[in-house]
N, C-alpha and C positions, 0 to 999 in steps of 0.2 A: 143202616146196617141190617135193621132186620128185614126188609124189603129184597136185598143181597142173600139173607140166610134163606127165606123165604123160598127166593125160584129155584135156590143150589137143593133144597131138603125136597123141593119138586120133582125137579129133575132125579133125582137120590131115591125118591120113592118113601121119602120119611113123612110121617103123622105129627108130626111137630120141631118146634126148634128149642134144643134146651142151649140156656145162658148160661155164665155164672155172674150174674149179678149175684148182689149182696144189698140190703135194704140200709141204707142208711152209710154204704162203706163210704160211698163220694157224694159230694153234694148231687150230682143230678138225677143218685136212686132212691127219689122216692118215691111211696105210693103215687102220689099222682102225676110222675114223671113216668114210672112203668106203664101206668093204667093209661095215658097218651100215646105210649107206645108202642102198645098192642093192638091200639085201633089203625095202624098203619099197613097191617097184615090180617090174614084170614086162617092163621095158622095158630094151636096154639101154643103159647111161649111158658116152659115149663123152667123154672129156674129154683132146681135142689140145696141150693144155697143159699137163698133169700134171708135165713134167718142164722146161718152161721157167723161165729165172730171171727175174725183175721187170722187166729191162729188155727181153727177149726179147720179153715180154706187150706193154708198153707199144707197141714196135714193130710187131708184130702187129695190135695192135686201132688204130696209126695209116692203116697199112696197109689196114685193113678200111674205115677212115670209122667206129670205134665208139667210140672213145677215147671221143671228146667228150660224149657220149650214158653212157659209162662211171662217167665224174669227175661225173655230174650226183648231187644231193644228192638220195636215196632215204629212203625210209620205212624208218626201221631197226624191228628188231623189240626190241618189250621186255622180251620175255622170254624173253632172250637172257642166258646166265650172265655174269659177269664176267670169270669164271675155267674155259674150259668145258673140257669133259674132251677128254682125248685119246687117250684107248684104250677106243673104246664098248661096254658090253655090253648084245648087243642081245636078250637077254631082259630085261634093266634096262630097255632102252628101251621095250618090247613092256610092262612092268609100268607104265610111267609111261603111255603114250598111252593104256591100257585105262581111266583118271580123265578123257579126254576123247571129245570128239562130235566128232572127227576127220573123218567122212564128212561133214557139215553143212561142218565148217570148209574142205574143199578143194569143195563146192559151192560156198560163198559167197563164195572167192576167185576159181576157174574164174568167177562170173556178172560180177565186178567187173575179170577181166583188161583191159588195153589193148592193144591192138597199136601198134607204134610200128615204123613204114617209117624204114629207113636208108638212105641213097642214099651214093653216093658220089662 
């Protein structure tokens, strides 16, 4: 994903990509799940929420106009663990992706992006 946010904020002419992770919200944000997944990109990933609590979020993104747009039902991904680690090692990870066509796969996501206007 950030690999995908990465070329679109290029092409965009953006200086970074902001998340809204949250530390600790799901199992697979943590420090050393971020700090792995930063090293995946050359951009830097600026996440204003990292330390707010769920309701903080909620208020925020009512605040913005994004709530509603938030809570809509997404394409989850399925291969996605059940159980996913929480302390990554990112030459494990660097050994796993080397089994895929990674470049192909954030092309053919980058061709299929939407933009989706938020007004408020």
């Amino acid at each position: 994903m950030y690999r995908i946010a990465e070329v679109i904020a290029e092409k965009e002419g953006a200086n970074g990509i902001v998340t809204g992770e949250n530390l600790g919200q799901v199992a697979s944000q943590t420090l050393d799940n971020l700090s792995a997944e930063d090293c995946a990109i050359t951009l830097p990933v600026h996440r204003p929420l990292l330390g707010f609590d769920k309701e903080e979020i909620i208020r925020v993104a009512k605040e913005l106009g994004t709530y509603e747009t938030s809570t809509l039902p997404g394409e989850g991904c399925n291969m996605a663990p059940r159980f996913p680690k929480t302390h990554a090692i990112l030459k494990e990870l660097e050994e796993a992706e080397s089994n895929l066509n990674v470049d192909e796969m954030v092309k053919s996501a980058v061709e299929k992006a939407k933009v989706i206007i938020i007004t408020k």
